[in-house]
PDB file of the backbone (N, CA, C, O) and the ligand in Angstrom, with CONECT records:
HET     ZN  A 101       1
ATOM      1  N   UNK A   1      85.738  94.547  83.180  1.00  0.00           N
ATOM      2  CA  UNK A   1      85.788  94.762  84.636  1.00  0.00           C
ATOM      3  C   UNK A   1      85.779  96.253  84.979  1.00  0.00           C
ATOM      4  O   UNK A   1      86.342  96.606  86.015  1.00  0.00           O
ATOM      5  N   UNK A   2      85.292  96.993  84.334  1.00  0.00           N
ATOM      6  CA  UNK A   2      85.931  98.435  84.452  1.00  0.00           C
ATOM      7  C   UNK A   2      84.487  98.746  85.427  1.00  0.00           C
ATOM      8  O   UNK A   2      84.488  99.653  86.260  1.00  0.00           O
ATOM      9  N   UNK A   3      83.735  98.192  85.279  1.00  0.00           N
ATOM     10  CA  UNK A   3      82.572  98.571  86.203  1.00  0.00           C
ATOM     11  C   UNK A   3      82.814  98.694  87.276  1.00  0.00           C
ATOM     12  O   UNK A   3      81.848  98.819  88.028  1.00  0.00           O
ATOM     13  N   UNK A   4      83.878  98.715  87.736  1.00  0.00           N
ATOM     14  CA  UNK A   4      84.314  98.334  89.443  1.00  0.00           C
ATOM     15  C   UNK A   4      85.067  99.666  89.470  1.00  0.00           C
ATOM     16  O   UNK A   4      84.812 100.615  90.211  1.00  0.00           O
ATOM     17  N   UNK A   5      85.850  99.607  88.721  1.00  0.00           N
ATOM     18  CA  UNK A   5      87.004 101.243  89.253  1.00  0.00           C
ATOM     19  C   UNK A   5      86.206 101.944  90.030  1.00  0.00           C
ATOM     20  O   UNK A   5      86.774 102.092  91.112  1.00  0.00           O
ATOM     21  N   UNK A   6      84.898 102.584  90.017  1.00  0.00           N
ATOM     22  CA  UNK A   6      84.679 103.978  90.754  1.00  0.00           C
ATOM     23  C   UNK A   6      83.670 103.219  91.844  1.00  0.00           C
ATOM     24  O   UNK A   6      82.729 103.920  92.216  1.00  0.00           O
ATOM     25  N   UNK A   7      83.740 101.968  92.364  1.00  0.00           N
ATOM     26  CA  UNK A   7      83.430 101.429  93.676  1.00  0.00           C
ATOM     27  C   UNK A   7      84.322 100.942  94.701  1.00  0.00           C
ATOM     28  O   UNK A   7      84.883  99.852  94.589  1.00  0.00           O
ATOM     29  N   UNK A   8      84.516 101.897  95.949  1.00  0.00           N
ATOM     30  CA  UNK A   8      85.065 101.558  96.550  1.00  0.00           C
ATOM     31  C   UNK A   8      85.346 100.542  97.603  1.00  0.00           C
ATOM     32  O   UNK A   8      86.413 100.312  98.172  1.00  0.00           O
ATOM     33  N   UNK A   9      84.028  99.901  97.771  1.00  0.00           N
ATOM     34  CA  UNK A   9      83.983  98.731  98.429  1.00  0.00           C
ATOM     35  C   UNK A   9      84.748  97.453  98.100  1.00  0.00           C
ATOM     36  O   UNK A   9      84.975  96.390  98.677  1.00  0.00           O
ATOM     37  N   UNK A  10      85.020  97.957  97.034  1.00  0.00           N
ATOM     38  CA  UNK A  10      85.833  96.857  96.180  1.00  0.00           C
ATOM     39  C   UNK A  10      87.190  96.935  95.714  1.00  0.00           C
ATOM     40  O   UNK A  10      87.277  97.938  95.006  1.00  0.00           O
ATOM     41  N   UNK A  11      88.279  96.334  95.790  1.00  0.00           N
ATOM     42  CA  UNK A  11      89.792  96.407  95.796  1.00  0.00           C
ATOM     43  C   UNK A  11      89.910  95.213  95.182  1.00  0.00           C
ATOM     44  O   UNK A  11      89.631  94.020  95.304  1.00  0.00           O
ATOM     45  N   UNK A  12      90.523  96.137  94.349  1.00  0.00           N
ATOM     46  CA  UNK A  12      91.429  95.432  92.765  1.00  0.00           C
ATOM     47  C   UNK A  12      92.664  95.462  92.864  1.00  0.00           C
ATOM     48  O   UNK A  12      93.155  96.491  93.328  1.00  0.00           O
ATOM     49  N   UNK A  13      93.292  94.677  92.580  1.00  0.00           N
ATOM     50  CA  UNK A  13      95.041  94.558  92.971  1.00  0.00           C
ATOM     51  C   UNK A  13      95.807  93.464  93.443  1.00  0.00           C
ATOM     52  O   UNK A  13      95.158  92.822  94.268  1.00  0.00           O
ATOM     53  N   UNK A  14      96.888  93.025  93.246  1.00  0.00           N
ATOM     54  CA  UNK A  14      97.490  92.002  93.694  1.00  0.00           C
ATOM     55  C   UNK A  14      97.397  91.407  94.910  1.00  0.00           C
ATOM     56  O   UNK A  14      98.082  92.052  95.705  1.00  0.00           O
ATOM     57  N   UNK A  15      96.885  90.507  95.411  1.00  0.00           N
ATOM     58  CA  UNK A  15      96.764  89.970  96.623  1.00  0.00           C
ATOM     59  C   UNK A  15      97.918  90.453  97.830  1.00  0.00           C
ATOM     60  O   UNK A  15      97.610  90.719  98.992  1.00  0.00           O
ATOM     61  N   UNK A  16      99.245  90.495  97.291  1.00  0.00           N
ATOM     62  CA  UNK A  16     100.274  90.600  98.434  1.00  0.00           C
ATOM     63  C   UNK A  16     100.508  92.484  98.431  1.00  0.00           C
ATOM     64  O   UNK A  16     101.547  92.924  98.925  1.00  0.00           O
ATOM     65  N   UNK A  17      99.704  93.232  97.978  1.00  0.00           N
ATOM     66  CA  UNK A  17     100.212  94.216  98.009  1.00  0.00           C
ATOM     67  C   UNK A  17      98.897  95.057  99.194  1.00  0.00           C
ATOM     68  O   UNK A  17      98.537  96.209  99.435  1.00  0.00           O
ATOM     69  N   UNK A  18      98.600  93.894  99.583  1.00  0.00           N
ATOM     70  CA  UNK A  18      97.286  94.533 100.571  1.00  0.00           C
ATOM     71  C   UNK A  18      98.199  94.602 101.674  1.00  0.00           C
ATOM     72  O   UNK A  18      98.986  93.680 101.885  1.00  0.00           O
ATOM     73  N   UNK A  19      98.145  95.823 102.532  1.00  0.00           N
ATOM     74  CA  UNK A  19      99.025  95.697 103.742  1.00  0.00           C
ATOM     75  C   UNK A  19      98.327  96.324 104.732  1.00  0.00           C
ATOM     76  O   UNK A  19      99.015  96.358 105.752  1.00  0.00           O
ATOM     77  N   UNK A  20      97.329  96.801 104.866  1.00  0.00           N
ATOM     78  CA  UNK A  20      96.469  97.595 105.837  1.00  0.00           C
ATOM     79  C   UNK A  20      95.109  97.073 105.909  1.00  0.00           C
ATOM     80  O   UNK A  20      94.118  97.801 105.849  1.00  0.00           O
ATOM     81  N   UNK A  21      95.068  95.680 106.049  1.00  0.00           N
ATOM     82  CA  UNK A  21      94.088  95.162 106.935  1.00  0.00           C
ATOM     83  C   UNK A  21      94.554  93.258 106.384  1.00  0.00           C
ATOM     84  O   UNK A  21      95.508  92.800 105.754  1.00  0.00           O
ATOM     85  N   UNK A  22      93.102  92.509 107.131  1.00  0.00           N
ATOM     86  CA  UNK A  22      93.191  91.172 107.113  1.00  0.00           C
ATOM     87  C   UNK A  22      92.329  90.585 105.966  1.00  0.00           C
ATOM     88  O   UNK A  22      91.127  90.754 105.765  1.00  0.00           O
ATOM     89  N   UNK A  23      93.570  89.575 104.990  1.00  0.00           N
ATOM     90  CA  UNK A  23      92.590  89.156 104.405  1.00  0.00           C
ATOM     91  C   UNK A  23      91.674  87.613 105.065  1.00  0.00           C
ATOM     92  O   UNK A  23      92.298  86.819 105.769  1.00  0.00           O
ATOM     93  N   UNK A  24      90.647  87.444 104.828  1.00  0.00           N
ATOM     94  CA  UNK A  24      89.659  86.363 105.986  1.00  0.00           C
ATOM     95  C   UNK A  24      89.437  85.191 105.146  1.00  0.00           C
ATOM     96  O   UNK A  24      88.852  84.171 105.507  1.00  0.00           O
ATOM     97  N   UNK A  25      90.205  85.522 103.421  1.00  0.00           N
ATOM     98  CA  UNK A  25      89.822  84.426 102.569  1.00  0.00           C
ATOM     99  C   UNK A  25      90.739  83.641 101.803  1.00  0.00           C
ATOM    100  O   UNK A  25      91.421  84.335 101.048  1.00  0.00           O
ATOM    101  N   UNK A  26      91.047  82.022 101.742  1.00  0.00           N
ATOM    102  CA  UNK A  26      92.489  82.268 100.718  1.00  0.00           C
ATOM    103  C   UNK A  26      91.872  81.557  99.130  1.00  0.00           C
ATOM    104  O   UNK A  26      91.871  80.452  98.586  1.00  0.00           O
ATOM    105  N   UNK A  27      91.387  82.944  98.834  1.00  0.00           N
ATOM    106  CA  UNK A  27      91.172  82.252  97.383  1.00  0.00           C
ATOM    107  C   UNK A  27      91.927  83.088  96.507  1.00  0.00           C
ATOM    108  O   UNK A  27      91.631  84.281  96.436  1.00  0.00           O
ATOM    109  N   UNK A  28      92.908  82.598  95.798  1.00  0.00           N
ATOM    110  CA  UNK A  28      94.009  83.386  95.062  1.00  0.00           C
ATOM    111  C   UNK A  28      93.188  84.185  93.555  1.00  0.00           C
ATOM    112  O   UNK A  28      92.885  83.521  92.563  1.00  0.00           O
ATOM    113  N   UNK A  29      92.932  85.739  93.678  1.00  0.00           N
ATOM    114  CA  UNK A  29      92.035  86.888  93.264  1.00  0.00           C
ATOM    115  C   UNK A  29      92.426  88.220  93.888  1.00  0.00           C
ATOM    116  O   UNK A  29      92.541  88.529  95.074  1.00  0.00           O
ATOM    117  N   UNK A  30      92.613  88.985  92.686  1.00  0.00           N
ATOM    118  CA  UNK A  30      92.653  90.174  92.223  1.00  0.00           C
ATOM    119  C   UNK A  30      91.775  90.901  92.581  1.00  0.00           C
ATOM    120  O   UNK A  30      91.990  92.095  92.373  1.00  0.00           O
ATOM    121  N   UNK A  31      90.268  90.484  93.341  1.00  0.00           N
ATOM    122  CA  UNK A  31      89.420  91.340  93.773  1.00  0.00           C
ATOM    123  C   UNK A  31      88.934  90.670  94.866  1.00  0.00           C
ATOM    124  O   UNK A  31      88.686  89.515  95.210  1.00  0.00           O
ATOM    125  N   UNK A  32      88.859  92.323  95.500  1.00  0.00           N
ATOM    126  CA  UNK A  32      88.342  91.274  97.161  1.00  0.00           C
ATOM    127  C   UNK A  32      87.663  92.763  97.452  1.00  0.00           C
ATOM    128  O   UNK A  32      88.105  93.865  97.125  1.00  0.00           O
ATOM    129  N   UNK A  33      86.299  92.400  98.261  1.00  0.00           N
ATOM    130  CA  UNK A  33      85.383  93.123  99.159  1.00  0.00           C
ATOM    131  C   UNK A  33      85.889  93.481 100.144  1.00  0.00           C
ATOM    132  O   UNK A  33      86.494  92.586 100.734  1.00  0.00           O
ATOM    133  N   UNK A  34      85.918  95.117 100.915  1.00  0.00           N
ATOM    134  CA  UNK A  34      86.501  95.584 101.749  1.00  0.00           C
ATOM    135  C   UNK A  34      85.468  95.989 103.123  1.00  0.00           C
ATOM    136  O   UNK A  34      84.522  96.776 103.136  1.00  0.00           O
ATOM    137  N   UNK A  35      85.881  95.363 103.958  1.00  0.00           N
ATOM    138  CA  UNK A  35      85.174  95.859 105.007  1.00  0.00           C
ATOM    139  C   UNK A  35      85.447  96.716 106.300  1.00  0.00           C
ATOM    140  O   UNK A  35      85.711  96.108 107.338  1.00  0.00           O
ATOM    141  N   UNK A  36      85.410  97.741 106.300  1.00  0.00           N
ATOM    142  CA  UNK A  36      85.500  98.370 107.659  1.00  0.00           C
ATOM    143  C   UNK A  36      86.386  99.361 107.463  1.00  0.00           C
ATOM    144  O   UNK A  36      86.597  99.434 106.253  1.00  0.00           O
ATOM    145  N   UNK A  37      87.005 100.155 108.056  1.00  0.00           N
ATOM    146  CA  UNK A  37      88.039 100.964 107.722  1.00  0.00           C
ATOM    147  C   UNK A  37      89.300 101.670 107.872  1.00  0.00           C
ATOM    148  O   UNK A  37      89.986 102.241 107.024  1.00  0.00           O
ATOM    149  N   UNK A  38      89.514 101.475 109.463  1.00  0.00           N
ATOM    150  CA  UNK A  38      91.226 101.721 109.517  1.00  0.00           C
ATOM    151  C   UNK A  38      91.923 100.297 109.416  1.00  0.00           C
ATOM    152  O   UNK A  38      93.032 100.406 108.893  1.00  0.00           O
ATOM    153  N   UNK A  39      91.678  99.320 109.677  1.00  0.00           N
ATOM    154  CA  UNK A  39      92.417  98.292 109.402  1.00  0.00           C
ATOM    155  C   UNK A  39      90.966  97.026 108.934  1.00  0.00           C
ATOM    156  O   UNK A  39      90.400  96.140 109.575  1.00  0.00           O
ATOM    157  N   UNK A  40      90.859  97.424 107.867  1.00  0.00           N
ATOM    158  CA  UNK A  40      89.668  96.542 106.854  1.00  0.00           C
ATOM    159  C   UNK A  40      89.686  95.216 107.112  1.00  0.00           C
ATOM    160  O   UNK A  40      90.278  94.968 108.162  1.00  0.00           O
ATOM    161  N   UNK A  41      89.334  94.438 106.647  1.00  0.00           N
ATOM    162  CA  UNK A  41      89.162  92.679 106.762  1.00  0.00           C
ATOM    163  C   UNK A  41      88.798  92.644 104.673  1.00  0.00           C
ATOM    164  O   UNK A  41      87.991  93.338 104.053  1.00  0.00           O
ATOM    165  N   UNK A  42      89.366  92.011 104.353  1.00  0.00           N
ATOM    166  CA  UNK A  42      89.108  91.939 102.693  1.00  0.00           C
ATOM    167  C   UNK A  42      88.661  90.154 102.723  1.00  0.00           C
ATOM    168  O   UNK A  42      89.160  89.258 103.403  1.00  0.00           O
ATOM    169  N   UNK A  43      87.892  90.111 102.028  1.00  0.00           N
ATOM    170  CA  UNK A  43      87.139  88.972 101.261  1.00  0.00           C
ATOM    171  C   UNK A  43      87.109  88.539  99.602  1.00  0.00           C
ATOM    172  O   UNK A  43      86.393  89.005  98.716  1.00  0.00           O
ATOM    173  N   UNK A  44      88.118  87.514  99.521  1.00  0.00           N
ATOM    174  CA  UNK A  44      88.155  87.344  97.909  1.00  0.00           C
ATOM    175  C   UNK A  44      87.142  87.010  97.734  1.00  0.00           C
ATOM    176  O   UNK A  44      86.447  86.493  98.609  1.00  0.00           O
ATOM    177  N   UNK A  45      86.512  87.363  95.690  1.00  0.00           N
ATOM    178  CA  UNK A  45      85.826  86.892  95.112  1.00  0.00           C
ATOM    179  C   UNK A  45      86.257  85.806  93.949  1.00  0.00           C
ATOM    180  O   UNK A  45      87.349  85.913  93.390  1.00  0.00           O
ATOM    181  N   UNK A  46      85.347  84.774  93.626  1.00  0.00           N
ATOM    182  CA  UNK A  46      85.864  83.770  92.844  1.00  0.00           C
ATOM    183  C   UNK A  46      84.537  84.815  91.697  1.00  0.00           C
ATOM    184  O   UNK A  46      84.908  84.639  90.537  1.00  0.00           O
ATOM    185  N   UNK A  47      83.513  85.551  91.712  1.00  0.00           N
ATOM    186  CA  UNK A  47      83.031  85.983  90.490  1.00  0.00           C
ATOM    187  C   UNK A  47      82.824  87.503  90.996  1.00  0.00           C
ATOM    188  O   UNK A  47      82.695  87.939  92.140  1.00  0.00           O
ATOM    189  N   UNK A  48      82.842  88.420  89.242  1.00  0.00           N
ATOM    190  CA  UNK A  48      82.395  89.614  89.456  1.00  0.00           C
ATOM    191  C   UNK A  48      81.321  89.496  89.990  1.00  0.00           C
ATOM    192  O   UNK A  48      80.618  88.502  89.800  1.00  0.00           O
ATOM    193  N   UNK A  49      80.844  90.858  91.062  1.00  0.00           N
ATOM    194  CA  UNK A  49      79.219  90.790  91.635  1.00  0.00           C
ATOM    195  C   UNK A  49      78.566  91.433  90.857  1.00  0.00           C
ATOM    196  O   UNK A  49      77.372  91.510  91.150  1.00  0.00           O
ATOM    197  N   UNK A  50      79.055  92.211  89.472  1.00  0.00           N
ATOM    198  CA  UNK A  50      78.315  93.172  88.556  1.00  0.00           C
ATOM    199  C   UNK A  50      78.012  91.808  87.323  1.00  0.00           C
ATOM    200  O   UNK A  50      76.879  91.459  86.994  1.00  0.00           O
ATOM    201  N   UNK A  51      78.810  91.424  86.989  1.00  0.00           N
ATOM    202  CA  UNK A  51      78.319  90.947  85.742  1.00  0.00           C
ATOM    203  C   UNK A  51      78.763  89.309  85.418  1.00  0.00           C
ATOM    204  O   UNK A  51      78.689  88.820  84.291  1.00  0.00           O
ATOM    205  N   UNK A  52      79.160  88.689  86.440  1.00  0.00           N
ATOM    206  CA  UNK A  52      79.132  87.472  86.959  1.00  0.00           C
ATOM    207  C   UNK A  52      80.106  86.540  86.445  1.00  0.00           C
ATOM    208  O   UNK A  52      79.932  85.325  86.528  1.00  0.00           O
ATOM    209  N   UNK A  53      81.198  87.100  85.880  1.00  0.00           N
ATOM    210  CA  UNK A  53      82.260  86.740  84.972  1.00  0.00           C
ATOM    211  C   UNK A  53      83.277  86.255  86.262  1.00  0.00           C
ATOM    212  O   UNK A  53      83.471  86.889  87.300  1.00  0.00           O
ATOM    213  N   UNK A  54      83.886  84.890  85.862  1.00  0.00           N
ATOM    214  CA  UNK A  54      84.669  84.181  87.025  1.00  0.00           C
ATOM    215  C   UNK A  54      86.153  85.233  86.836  1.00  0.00           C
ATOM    216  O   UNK A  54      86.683  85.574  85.778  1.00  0.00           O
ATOM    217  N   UNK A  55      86.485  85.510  87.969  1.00  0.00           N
ATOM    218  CA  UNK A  55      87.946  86.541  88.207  1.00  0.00           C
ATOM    219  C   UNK A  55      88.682  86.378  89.366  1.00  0.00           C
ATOM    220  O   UNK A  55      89.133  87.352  89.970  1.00  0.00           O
ATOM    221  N   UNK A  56      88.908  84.793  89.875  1.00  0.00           N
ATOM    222  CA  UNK A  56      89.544  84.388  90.193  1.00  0.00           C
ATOM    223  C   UNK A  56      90.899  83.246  89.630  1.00  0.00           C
ATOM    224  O   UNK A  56      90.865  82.912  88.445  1.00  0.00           O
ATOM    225  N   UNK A  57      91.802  82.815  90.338  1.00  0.00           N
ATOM    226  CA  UNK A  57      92.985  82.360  89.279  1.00  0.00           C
ATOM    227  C   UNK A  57      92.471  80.949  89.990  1.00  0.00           C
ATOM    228  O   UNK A  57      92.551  80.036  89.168  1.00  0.00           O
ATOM    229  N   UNK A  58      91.950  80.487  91.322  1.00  0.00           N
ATOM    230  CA  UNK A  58      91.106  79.026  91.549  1.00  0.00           C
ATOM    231  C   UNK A  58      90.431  78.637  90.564  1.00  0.00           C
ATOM    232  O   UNK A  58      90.475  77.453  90.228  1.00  0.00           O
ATOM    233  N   UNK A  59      89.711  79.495  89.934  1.00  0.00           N
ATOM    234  CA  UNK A  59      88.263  78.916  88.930  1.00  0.00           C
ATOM    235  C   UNK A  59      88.695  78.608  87.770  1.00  0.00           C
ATOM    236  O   UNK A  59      88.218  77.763  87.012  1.00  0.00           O
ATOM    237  N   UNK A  60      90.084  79.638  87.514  1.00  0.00           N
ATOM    238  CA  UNK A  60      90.642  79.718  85.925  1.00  0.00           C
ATOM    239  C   UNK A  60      91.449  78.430  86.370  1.00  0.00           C
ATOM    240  O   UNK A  60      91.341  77.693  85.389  1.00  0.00           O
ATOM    241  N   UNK A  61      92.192  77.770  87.315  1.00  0.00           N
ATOM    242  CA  UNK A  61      92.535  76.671  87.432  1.00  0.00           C
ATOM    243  C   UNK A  61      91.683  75.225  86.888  1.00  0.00           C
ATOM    244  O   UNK A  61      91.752  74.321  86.056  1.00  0.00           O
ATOM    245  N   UNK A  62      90.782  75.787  88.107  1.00  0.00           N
ATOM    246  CA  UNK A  62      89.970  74.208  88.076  1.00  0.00           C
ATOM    247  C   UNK A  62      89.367  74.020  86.691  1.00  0.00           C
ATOM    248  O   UNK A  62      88.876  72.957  86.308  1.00  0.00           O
ATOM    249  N   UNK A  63      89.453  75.287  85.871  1.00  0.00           N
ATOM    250  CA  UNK A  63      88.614  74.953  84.383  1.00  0.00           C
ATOM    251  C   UNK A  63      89.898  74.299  83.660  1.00  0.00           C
ATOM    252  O   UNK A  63      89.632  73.318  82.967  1.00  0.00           O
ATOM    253  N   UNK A  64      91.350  74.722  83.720  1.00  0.00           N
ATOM    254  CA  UNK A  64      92.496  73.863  83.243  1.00  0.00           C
ATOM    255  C   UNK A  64      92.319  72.902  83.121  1.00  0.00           C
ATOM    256  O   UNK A  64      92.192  72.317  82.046  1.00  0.00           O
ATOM    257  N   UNK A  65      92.245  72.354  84.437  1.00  0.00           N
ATOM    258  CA  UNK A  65      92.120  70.515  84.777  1.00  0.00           C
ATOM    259  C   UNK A  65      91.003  69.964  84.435  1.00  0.00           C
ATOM    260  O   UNK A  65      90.606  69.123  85.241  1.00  0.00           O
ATOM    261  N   UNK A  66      90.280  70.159  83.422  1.00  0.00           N
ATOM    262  CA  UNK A  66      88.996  69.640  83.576  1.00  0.00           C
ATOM    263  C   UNK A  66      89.439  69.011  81.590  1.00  0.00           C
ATOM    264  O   UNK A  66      88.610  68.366  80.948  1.00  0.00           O
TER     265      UNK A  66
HETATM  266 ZN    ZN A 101      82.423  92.485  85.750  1.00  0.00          ZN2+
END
């Protein structure tokens, strides 16, 4: 995942530690797309957009139960 550090459109980090804007999605993930900029709107991802690897904890679920 390191392909992401030096893009900023993109925020890596614990879901509850986002405090300066809205998140618009509830898919429980460590990475979410940032939009706009004094008070952003974030969008989880269920896959990397670089290299298509699932990096959400939904997907790592639903593969549990299967
Ligand atoms: Zn990746």
């Amino acid at each position: 995942m390191s392909e992401m550090s030096d893009r900023e459109f993109v925020r890596i980090g614990p879901i509850h530690s986002i405090s300066n804007g809205r998140i618009v999605t509830e898919i429980d993930t460590e990475f979410h797309l940032r939009f706009g900029e004094d008070r952003p709107s974030y969008a989880g991802m269920h896959y990397c957009p670089w290299c298509g690897k699932s990096i959400s904890r939904d997907l790592w679920n639903r593969e549990k139960k299967k």
